[in-house]
C-alpha positions as CSV (number, residue, x, y, z in Angstrom):
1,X,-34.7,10.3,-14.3
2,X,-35.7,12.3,-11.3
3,X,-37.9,9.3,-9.9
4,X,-35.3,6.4,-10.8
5,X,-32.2,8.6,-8.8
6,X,-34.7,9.2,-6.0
7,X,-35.5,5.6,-5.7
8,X,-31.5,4.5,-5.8
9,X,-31.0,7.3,-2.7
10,X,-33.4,5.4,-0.7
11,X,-32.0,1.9,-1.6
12,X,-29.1,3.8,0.0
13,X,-29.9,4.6,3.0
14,X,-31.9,1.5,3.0
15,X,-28.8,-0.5,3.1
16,X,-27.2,2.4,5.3
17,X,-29.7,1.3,8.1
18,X,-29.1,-2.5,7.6
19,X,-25.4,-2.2,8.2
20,X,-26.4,-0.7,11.3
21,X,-29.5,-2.4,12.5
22,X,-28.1,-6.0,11.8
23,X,-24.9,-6.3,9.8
24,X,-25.9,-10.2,8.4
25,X,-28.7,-9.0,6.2
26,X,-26.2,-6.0,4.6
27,X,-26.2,-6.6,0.9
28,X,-22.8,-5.5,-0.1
29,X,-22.8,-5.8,-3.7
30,X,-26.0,-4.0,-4.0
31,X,-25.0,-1.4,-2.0
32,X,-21.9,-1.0,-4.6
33,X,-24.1,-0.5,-7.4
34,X,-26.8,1.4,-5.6
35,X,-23.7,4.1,-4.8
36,X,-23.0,3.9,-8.3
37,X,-25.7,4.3,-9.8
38,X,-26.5,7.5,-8.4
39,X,-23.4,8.9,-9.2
40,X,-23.3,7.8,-13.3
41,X,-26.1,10.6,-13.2
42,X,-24.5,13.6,-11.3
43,X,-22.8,14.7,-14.4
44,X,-26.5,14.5,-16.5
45,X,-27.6,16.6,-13.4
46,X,-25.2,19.9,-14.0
47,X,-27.9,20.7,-17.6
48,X,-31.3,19.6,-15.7
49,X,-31.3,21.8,-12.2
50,X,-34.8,21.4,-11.5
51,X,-34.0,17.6,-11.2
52,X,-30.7,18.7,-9.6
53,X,-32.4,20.8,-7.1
54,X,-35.1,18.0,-6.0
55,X,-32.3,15.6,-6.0
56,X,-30.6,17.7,-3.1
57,X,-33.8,17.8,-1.0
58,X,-33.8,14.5,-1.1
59,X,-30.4,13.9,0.2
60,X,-31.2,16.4,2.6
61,X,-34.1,15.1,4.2
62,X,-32.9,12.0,4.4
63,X,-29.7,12.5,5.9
64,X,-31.1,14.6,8.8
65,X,-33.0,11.0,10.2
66,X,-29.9,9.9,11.7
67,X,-26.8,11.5,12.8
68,X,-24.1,11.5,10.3
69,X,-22.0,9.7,12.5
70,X,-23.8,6.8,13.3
71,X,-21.6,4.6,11.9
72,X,-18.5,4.5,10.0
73,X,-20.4,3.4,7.0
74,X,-22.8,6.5,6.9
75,X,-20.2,8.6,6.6
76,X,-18.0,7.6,4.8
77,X,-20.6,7.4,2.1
78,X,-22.8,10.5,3.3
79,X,-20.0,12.4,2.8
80,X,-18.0,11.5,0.0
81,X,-20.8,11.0,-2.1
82,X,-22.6,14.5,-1.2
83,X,-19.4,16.2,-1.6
84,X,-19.4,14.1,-5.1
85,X,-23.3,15.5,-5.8
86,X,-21.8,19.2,-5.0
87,X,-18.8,19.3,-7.5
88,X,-20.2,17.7,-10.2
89,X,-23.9,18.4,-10.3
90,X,-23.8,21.9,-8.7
91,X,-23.2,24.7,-11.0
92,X,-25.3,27.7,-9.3
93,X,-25.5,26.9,-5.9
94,X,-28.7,26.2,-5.7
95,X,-28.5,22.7,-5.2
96,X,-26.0,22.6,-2.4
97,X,-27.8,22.5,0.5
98,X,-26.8,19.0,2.1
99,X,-23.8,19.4,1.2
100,X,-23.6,22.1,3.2
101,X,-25.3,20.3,6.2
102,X,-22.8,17.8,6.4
103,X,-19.8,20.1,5.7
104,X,-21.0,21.5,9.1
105,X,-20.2,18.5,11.3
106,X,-16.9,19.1,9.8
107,X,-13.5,20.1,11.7
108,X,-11.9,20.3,8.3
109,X,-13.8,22.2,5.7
110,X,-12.1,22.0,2.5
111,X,-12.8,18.7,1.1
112,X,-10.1,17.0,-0.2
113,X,-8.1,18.0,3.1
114,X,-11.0,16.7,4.9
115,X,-10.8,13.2,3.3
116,X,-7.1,12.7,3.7
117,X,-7.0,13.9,7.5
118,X,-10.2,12.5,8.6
119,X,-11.8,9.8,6.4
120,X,-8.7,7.9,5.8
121,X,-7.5,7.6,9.4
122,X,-11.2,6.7,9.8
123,X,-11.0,4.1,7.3
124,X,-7.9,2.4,8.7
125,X,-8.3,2.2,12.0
126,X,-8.6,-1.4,13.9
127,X,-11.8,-2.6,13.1
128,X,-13.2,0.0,10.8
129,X,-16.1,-1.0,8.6
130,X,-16.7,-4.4,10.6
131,X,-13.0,-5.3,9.1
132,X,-14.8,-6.1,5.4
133,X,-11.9,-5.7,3.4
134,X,-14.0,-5.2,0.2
135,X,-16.0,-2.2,1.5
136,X,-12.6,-0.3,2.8
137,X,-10.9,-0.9,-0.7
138,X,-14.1,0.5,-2.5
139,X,-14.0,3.4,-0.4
140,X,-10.4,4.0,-0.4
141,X,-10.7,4.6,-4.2
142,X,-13.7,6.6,-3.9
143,X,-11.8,8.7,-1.9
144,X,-8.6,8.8,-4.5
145,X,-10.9,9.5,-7.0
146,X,-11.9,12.9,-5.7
147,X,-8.7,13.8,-4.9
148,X,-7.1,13.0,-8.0
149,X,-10.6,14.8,-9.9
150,X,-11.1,18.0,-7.7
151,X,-7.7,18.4,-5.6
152,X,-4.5,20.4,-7.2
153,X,-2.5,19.2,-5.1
154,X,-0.3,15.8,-5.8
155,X,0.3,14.1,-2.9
156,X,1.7,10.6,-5.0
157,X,4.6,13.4,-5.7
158,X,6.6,11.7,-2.6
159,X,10.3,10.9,-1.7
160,X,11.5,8.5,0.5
161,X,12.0,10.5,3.4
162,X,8.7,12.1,3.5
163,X,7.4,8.6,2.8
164,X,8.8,6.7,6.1
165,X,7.6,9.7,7.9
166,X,4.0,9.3,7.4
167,X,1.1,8.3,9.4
168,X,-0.5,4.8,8.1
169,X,-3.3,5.9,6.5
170,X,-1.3,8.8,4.4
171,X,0.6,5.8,3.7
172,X,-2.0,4.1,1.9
173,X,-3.5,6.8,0.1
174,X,-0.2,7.7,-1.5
175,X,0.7,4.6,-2.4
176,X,-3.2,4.2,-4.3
177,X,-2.5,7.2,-6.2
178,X,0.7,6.8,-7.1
179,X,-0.5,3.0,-8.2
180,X,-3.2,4.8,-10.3
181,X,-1.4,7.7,-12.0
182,X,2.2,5.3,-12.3
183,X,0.5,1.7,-13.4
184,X,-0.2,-1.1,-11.1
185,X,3.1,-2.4,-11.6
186,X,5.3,0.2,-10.6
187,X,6.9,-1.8,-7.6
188,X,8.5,-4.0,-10.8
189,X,10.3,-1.2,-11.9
190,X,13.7,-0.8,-10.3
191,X,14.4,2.8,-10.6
192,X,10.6,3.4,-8.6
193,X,10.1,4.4,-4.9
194,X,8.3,1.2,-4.5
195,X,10.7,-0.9,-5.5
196,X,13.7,0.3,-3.0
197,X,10.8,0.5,-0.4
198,X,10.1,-3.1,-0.8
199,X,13.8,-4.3,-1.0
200,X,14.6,-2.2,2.2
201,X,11.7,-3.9,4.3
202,X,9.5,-0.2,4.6
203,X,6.7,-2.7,3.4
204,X,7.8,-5.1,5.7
205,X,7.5,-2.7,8.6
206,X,3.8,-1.1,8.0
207,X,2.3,-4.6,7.1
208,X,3.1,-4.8,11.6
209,X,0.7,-1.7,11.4
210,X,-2.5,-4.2,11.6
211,X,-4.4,-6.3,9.0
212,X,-5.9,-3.5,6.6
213,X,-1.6,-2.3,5.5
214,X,-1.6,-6.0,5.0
215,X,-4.2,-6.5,2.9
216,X,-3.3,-3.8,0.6
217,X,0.1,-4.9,0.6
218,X,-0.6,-7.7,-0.6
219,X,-3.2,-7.3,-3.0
220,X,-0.7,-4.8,-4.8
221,X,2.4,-7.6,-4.4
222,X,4.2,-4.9,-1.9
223,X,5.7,-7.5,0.2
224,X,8.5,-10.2,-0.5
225,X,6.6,-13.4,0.1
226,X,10.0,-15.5,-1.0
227,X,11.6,-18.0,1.2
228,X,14.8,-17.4,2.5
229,X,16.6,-19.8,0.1
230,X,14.6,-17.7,-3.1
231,X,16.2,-14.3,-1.8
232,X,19.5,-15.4,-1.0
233,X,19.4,-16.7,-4.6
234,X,17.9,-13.5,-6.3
235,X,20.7,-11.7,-3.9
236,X,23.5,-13.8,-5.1
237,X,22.3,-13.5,-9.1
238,X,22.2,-9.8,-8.5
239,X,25.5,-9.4,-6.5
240,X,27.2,-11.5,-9.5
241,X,25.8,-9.1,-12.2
242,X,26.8,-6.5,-10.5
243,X,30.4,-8.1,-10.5
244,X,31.0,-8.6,-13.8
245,X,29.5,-5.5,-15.2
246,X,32.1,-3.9,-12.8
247,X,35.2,-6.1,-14.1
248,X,34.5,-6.3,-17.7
249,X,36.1,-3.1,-18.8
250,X,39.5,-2.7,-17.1
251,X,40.0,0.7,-17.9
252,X,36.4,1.3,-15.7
253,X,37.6,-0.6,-13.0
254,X,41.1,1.4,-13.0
255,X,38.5,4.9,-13.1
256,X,36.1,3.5,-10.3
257,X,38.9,2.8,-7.9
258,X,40.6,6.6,-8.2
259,X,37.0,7.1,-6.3
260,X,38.0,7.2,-2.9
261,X,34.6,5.6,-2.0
262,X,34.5,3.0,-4.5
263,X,38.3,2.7,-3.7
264,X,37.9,2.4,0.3
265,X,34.8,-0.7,-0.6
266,X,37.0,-2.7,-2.9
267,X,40.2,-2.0,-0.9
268,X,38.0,-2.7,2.4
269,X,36.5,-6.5,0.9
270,X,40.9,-7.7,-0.3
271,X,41.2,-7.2,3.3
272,X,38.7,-8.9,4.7
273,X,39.0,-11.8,2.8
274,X,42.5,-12.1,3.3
275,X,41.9,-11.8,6.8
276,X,39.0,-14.4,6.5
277,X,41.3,-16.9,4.2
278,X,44.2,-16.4,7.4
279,X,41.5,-18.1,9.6
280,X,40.2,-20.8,7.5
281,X,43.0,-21.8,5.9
282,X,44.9,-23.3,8.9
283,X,41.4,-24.4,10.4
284,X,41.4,-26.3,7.7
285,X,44.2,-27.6,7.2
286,X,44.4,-28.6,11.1
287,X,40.7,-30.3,10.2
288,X,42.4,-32.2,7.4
289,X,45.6,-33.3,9.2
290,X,43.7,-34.1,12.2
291,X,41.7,-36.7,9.4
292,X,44.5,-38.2,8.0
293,X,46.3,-38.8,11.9
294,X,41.9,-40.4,12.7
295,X,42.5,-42.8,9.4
296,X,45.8,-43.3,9.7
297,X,45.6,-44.6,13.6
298,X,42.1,-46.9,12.5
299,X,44.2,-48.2,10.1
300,X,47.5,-49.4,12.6
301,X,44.6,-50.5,14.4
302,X,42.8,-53.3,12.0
303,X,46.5,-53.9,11.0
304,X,46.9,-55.1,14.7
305,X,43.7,-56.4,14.9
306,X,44.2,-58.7,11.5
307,X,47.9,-60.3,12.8
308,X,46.3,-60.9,16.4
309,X,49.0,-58.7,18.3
């Protein structure tokens, strides 16, 4: 196993240095399941240290060719992936020295607090990863998969408040783990964060934030992507629900309105549309009178017209 892992690490930094040396002949999807297959073996690693051990020379040397941050690609998977290596594989210490290298060239050193403060904003910002879409998904659950795995902190625990007050790419990350521990369809159900967010335009706003917001929003159906005519309709359809569940029991309606609140709203609408009917009624009425006076003159008219006076 020793040989095969070895050979996948320098398929990685093989594809590391084409990203960077000429970005047309990087092979994405190879680099996807070079990445993974070295980590389907970390686990097998924690029971065979010897391997574990050689493994982590490896890394080592072959990080040190090039400065970590040579591109946004080297370290997002330098790091993430050594950090990966050090808390599955590592059970004695012994096998952590790149790991420690790179956690050097850190200005946050636990992980997980590294990731959210620095690899995320690195992963969001205009133009990151040559604007492939594909390779900033992949990373962005690479990245909720650590947390999730080695962090006790929940940081999908969010309310709505906290929410609007976040930068971007805390944005993002919450909403991926909340997606991940609450189901994919969470924005469907209408007692969920998501859902109020989307109704109230929060989506709306951060999809103005730059094309990477957008493209998540929209691969997880986050924004309303209705016509105007669709909305109203869904509006209307709600608003009349809402209506009759209030008036079908008229000793709940009689209840509701001792609520000063619920009192001052349906108090508040009898007004205004009596005040609203005052208007249009006389409008028209004067429309429909001035009308009749139009027909009845075109009318004396062809009379006239037809006896030749």
């Amino acid at each position: 196993m020793e040989q095969n892992i070895t050979t996948y690490i320098e398929d990685l930094f093989k594809y590391l240095k084409d990203y960077e040396s000429d970005y047309s002949t990087f092979e994405m999807e190879a680099f996807f399941q070079t990445y993974t297959g070295i980590c389907a073996v970390f686990q097998a690693l924690r029971e065979q240290r010897d391997e574990a051990v050689e493994v982590d020379r490896v890394f080592l040397e072959r990080i040190k060719q090039r400065p970590l941050n040579s591109s946004d690609l080297r370290q997002l998977t330098l790091q993430i992936i050594i950090s990966l290596f050090e808390s599955v594989a590592d059970t004695d210490g012994q096998s952590n020295r790149a790991y420690m290298y790179c956690r050097e060239f850190r200005n946050i050193k636990r992980d997980a607090a590294y990731f959210e403060n620095f690899l995320m904003p690195l992963l969001t910002r205009e133009g990151s990863l040559n604007n492939n879409i594909k390779l900033n998904h992949f990373f962005l659950k690479e990245i909720g998969r650590f947390i999730r795995t080695f962090s006790s902190a929940s940081i999908a625990d969010v309310n709505f408040e906290e929410f609007k007050g976040m930068p971007v790419h805390q944005k993002l990350l919450t909403l991926h783990l909340r997606r991940v521990e609450l189901g994919d369809g969470i924005v469907e159900d209408r007692d969920s964060l998501e859902h109020h967010m989307r109704n109230t335009g929060v989506f709306e706003k951060l999809k103005h934030e730059g094309p990477i917001p957008t493209s998540y929003l929209r691969e997880w159906n986050y924004l309303i992507e209705e016509s105007f005519m669709d909305r109203l309709q869904e509006f209307l359809k709600e608003a009349w629900g809402k209506f009759k569940g209030f008036f079908s029991s008229f000793n709940y309606v009689r209840l509701a309105l001792t609520q000063r609140y619920a009192g001052f709203v349906f108090y508040g609408l009898i007004i205004v549309m009596f005040i609203l009917l005052a208007f249009i009624v006389p409008m028209r009425w004067l429309s429909y009178s001035d009308s009749k006076l139009t027909e009845f003159e075109q009318r004396i008219d062809n009379t006239m017209d037809a006896t030749g006076r």
